[in-house]
Structure formats: structure tokens, C-alpha cells
N, C-alpha and C positions, 0 to 999 in steps of 0.2 A: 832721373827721368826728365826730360824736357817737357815743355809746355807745348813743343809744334809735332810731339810723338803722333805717329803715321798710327788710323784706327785700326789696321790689321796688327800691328805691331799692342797696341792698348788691347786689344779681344785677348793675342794668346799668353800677355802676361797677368792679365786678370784671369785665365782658368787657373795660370799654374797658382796664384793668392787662393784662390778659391780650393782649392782641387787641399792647401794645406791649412784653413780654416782663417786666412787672413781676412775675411770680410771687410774690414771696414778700410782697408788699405786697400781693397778690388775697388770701395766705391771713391776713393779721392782718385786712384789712379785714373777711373773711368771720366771724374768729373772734372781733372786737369785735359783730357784726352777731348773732352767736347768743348774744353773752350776754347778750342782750337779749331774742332769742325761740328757747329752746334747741329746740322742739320744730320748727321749722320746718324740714319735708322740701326744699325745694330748697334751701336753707341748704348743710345738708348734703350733698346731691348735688353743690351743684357747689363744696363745700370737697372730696369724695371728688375730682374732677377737677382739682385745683390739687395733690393732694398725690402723684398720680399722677404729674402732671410734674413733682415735688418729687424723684421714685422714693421715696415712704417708705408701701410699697405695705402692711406693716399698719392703719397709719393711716387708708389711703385705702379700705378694706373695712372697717374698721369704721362710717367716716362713710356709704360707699355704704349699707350695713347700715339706719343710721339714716335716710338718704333716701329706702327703699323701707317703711317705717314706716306711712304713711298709703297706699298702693298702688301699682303699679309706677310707676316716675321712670324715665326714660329717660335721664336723665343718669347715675343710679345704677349702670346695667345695663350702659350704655356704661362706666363704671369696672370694674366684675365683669370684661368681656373683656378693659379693656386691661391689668388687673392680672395676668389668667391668661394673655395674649400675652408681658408682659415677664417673668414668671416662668417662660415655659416649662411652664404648663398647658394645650396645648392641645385636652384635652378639657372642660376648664371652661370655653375660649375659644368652643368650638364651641358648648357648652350655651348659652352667655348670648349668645350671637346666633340661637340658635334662639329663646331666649324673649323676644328683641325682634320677632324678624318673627310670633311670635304678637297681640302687642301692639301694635306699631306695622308691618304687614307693606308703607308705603303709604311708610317710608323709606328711603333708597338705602343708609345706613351700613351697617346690616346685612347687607344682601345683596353686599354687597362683601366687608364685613368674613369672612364666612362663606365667600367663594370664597378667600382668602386663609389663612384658618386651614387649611382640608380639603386646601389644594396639597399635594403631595409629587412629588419628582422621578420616582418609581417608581412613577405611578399609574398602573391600565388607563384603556384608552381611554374608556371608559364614563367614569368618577372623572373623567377629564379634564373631557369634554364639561361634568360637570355644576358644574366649576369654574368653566368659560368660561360657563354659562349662566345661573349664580350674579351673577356680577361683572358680564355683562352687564343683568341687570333691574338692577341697581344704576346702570347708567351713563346706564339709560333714563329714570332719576328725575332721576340730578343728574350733569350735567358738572364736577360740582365735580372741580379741580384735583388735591387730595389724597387722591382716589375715584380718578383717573386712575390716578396713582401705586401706590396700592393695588394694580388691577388687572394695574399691570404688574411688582409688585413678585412675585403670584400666579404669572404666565407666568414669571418666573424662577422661582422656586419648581419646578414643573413641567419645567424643561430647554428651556424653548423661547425662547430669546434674541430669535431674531426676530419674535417676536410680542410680546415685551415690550417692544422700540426702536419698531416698530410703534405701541402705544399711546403712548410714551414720545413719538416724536415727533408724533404727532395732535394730545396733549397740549400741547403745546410749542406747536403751531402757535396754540390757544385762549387757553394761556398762557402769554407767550414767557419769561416772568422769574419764573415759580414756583420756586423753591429744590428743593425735591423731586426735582420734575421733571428740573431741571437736572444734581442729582446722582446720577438714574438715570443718564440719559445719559450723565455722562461714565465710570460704571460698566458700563455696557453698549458705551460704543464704544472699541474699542483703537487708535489712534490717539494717542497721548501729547502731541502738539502740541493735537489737538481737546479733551483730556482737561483741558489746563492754560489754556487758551483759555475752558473752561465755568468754573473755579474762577474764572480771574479776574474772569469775568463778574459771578459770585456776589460776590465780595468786593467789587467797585464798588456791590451794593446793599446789602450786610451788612458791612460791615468786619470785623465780629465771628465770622463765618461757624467756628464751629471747626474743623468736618469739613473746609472747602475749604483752609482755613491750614493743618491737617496735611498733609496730602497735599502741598501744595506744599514746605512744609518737610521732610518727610520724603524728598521726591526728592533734596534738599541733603545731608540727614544720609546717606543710602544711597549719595551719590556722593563723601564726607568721606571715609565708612568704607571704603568699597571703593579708593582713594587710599591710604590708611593703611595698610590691610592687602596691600597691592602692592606697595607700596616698604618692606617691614619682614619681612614673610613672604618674598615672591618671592624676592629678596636671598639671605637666609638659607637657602632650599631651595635654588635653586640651586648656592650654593658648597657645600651640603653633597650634591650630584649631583656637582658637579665633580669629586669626590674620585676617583669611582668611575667617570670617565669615561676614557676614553684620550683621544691627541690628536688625531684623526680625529672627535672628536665634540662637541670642543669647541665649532663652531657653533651644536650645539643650546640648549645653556643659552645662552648670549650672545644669540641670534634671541630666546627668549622674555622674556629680560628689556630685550630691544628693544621687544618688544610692550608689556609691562608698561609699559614708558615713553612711551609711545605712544598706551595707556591712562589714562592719569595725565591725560595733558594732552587726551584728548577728552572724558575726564568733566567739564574745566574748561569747554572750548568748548559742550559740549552743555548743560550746569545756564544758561552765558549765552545759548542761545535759547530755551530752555523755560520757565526760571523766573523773575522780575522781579529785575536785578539789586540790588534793595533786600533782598528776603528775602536771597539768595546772599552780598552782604555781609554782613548781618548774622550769617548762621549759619556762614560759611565765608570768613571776609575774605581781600581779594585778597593780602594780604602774606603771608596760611596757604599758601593755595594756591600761590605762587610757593615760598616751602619745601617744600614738600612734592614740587614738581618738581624743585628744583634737588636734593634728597635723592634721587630717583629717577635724577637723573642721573651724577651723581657714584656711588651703588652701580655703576648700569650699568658705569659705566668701571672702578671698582677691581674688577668681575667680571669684564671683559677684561683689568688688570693681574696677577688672580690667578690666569688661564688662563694666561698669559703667565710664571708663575713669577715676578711682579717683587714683589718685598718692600715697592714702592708700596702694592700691591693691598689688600691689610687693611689700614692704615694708613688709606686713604681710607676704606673702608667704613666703621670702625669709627668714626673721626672724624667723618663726615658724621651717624653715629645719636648722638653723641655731643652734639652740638649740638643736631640736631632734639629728641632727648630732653630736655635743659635748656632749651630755648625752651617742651616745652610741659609740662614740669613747674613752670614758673613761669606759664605760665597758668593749671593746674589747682591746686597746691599754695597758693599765694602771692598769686594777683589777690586784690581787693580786692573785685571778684564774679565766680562763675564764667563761663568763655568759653563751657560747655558747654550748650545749650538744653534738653536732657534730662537727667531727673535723673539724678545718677551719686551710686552709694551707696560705703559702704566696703567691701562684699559684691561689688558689681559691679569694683571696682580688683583685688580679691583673686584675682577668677577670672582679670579679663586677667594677672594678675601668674603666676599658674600654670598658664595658657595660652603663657606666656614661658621659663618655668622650667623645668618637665618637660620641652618640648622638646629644651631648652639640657641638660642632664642626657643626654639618651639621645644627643642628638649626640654630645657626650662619649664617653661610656661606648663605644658604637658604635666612633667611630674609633680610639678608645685599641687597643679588642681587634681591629681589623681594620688598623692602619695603624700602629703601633709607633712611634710619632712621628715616622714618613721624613717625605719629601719630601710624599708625598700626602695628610700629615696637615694642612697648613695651610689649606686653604679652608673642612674641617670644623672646624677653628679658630676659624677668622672667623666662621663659623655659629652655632656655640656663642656666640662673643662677644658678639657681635649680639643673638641672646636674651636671654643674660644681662642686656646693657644693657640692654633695654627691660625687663627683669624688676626690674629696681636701680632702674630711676628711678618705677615705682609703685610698691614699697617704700618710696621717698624720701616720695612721695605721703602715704602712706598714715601713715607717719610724722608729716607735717605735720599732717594731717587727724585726728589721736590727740588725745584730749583731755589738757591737761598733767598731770592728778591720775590719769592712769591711767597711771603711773611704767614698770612692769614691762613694758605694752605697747608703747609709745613706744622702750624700748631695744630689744626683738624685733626690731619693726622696724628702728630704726637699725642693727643689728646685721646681720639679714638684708641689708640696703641696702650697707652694706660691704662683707658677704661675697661676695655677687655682684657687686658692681663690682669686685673684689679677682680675682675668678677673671676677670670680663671682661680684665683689662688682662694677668692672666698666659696666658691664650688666647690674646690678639692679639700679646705678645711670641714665645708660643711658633709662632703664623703666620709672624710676619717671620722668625725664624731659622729654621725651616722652608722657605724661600722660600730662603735663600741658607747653605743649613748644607751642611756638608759631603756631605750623599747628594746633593745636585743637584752638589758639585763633583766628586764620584768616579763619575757617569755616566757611561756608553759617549761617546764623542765620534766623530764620523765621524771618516776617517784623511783626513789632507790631502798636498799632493806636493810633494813634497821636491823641491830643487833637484840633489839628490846621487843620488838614484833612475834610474836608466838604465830 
């Protein structure tokens, strides 16, 4: 491409960049094409439109500025609303579609554009009317696809769902594979099978699709975390209920941590018919998920072991997190690259680590002053410990993840990392002797019949 390229020749090879998502190659081409004729207003107008979908929305007011120079651009004005739509002015969005259908009153954009900005959920009926009547002259000029959209993006806007699936599907019928469109709908219909049914659809035409790839993977990550926090939480609240349960109501904790388990494993079933098992491996591998069961299983039982008074009881619990925590402290600490698809800071480890801690603390503190280290202190034991562990091994984390010339930090941590694994393992020895200590031997014992008793 030459430096003296002619600006009609610069506009129609900057649609065809644009038209295949080249952006950032529309705005070098357009900005070698003005250094050659800086004064040229469409030039500039439709760099103002390149830099828009850049989002580097000073830039793109300056340029629309310069494109309205020689007299109104309609490219330019179209810049003015979209900049004042993504900044969240929408009284300068409204102005600059007012002062298009002065100028051009004979195009659809605007009159859409304008039903759109004026929506609000709380409009009187009047307001309404003249929303619908807005977006409708616009629809009578152009069926364009992304008009469509528009208008139903409006009807949401306003609170009326079913006039916006309404257009959404009209739309659909005119054009069945618009992107837009498709990700109205699957925003407007609840149905979670039709909902991942339309992503996929999109992703067979876009691979790239962001919005439709989130969605899909965030059903994965939402059913990781909800796994995680079932068999790590549940666990630990319940033995710390047990405490203060009598034996008469033991059922209840044990039934929900049935459920719990029960849970576990229909999040696994339900992510394999919703989501493509290619994403679900990669974000959530089948060997996770089988751990992450068989931890939920084994808690379940050492929480019937520890209704049961058997000194198994903690022992399993605490072993089972014990492992799961070094499995995935050496995925997050130690791989070679992270297992984790979202970004994980060292701010975000520190919170779940005192999300683990303070807990583990007041469990403590609590059974200490209510249960004198008897018999009924052991499950709040195990509870504590529990915490702890998971508190030790993002410590451990966190540790690794320390840069080595920040000496002082590095030992916190390891320090910290000790001290709670130190009280973990003194918690869970003081469960099992709790379980079989002498106040469960000096219990009332029913009396039994003597062969000597007349």
C-alpha cells in the first residue's frame, strides 16, 4: 500500500478490513491514507469509527470533530452517539440522533438508534408508545439485522420481554445466523439447554465468539466452584452443628451432607449434557472431578464416623482434605502453567486464605468456651482443622508464588503455613482423643441383667 494512496481507494479497502474484523489494520491504513491528505473529512470520519471499536473513545471525538469540518458526515455523528452510548451519556446520545434525522431524516439508524437511547424501564405509556414508534420508522426503512436487534435490545430496555423475543424471533426467521440476534435470544429465553444450543450454534460460525465461550465456560467454572465449596464448607459446618446437636438429630446433618454428595455428582452429570465435553475437560478434567467426588465421599462417611463417636471419624476427614489440598496445591503452586483458566492474583489466594482462617479461629475459640474439651468437643475439632488445612495450603501457595528477593515475605508466609498446619494436626489429635477420652468412658451406661438378680 503506498503512502500517496487515493482516499476513495483508503475508505473501500478499510470496509473490506473491517467488514473481516481486521481493525487495527483499518486504522494504520486509514492513518498512512491521511498522511497524505490530512484534511480529508471522510478520512477522518471513518478513522473516528475504527477507533470507536478500538474503545479509545478521546481519540475517536477528536477525529469525528475533524470529519465534520467541511459539513455534517454522517459517519462522524454516528461516532458522536456511539461514543456518548458507551460512555454512558445519554443525553448527548439522544442529541446526536436528533441531529441526524435533521440531516439525514430518510435513514433507519437513527430512528432506531433514538428508540433505543429514550428506553427506560419506568417510562409512562405515552414515553413508551413513542419508543415503539421510533424503532418502528426505522424498521420500515431497513430490515437490517442489527436494526432488528436494536429494537429489541429497546423492548428490553422498557420491561417487556415478550416483545423483545417477539422481534428477536421475526428476526431470526429473516436472519437465521446473525450473531446479535442469536445472543438476544439466548439472553431472553431461560431454558439453559436452548440457551447453550444457541452458543454452540454461534461458535460453529465464529470460533472466536468471546461472549458465547464465556458463557459456556463459566457454567464449568460456576459448577467447579460450587463442587469445591460443598465438600470443604458443608463438611466443616456440619461437624461444627454436630457439636451442638443431641442424638436424636443426628440424622439431620448426615441427610444434608447426603445431599451435598448427591450434588457433587449432578453438577458432574448435568455440565456432560449441557456443555461440550471438550470445554468441561479442559476447564474441569475428568480426574478433578472424580477427586473432588471421592473427597465428598469419604467427608460424608467420617461425618457418620464422627456422629458415631468413632475416632475413625476425623482421621478420615482430615486425611481426605489433606490429600485433596496437596493435589491441588501442586497444580496451583508448582505446575509448569496454571490449571486455572481465570486469573488468580495473589490478593484473590489471600482472601480465600482468610475466608479459611477466621472461620477456623472462631470455631476454636467458640468450642473452647462452650465445650471444655469433653467429648462434644471433637467434631468442632475436626472443623477447625479442616479450615485450617485449607488455610495452610494457600499459605503454602502463596509462599511459592513470593518473589525469592522478597526474603521477609516469603518467611510470613512460610511461617504462617506452619503455624496453621501445626494447629491443624493439634486439632485433629485433640478430635481423636476426644472421641475415645475418658468422658466418653465415664458415660452413664444403660444397666444390664445379671445372672445373680432375682
Amino acid at each position: 500500500m503506498s503512502d500517496t494512496m487515493d482516499p476513495r481507494t483508503a475508505l473501500y479497502q478499510s470496509d473490506l478490513l473491517l467488514d473481516i474484523g481486521r481493525t487495527d489494520d483499518a486504522e494504520q491504513l486509514l492513518r498512512r491514507a491521511l498522511a497524505s491528505h490530512p484534511h480529508d473529512a471522510d478520512l477522518h470520519a471513518r478513522l473516528s469509527t475504527v477507533l470507536v471499536d478500538l474503545e479509545r473513545y478521546p481519540e475517536a471525538h477528536a477525529e469525528a470533530l475533524a470529519g465534520n469540518a467541511e459539513g455534517p458526515s454522517f459517519e462522524a455523528w454516528l461516532s458522536f452517539a456511539r461514543i456518548a452510548a458507551h460512555t454512558g451519556d445519554s443525553a448527548n446520545a439522544v442529541y446526536s440522533c436528533e441531529r441526524m434525522l435533521e440531516w439525514w431524516p430518510h435513514h433507519p439508524w437513527p430512528h432506531v438508534a433514538l428508540a433505543l437511547f429514550r428506553a427506560e424501564p419506568f417510562a409512562s405509556k405515552a414515553a413508551k408508545q413513542e419508543v415503539r414508534d421510533s424503532y418502528a420508522r426505522g424498521l420500515a426503512l431497513s430490515r437490517d439485522p442489527s436494526l432488528i436487534a436494536m429494537a429489541a435490545r429497546a423492548e428490553e430496555k422498557l420491561g417487556d420481554r415478550d416483545r423483545a423475543r417477539e422481534l428477536v424471533d421475526q428476526g431470526l426467521q429473516e436472519h437465521p445466523q446473525h450473531v446479535d440476534l442469536l445472543m438476544l435470544r439466548s439472553r431472553l429465553k431461560s431454558a439453559p439447554d436452548e440457551r447453550n444450543s444457541i452458543y454452540l450454534s454461534i461458535l460453529a460460525m465464529d470460533p472466536m465468539h468471546a461472549e458465547s465461550r464465556h458463557a459456556l465456560e463459566g457454567q464449568v467454572l460456576a459448577a467447579r466452584g460450587a463442587a469445591e465449596i460443598g465438600v470443604t464448607w458443608m463438611p466443616a459446618t456440619l461437624v461444627a452443628w454436630l457439636a451442638t446437636s443431641s442424638h436424636g438429630t443426628h440424622a439431620i446433618p448426615l441427610l444434608i451432607a447426603a445431599v451435598t454428595g448427591v450434588l457433587v455428582a449432578g453438577w458432574s452429570f448435568v455440565l456432560s449434557r449441557r456443555v461440550p465435553a471438550s470445554t468441561v475437560e479442559r476447564l474441569w478434567p475428568r480426574a478433578q472431578r472424580i477427586e473432588v467426588m471421592c473427597l465428598g465421599a469419604v467427608l460424608a462417611v467420617g461425618l457418620v464416623l464422627l456422629a458415631l463417636h468413632s475416632p475413625v471419624g476425623p482421621v478420615a476427614m482430615v486425611g481426605a482434605t489433606v490429600v485433596h489440598s496437596t493435589l491441588d496445591l501442586r497444580r496451583r503452586g508448582f505446575a509448569a502453567a496454571p490449571w486455572e483458566p481465570e486469573q488468580v492474583t495473589p490478593r484473590s489466594l489471600r482472601n480465600r486464605m482468610l475466608l479459611f482462617a477466621i472461620p477456623g479461629l472462631i470455631i476454636t475459640a467458640v468450642s473452647v468456651s462452650r465445650f471444655e474439651y469433653g467429648a462434644a468437643f471433637a467434631p468442632s475439632a475436626t472443623a477447625a482443622a479442616l479450615m485450617f488445612l485449607q488455610a495452610s495450603m494457600l499459605a503454602a501457595t502463596l509462599t511459592a508464588w513470593t518473589d525469592a528477593r522478597r526474603t521477609a515475605a516469603r518467611v510470613g508466609w512460610a511461617a504462617l503455613t506452619v503455624a496453621m498446619t501445626v494447629a491443624a494436626v493439634a486439632l485433629t489429635v485433640t478430635a481423636v482423643e476426644r472421641s475415645i477420652g475418658p468422658e466418653r468412658l465415664l458415660e452413664p451406661q444403660p444397666p444390664t441383667r445379671s445372672s445373680n438378680v432375682i
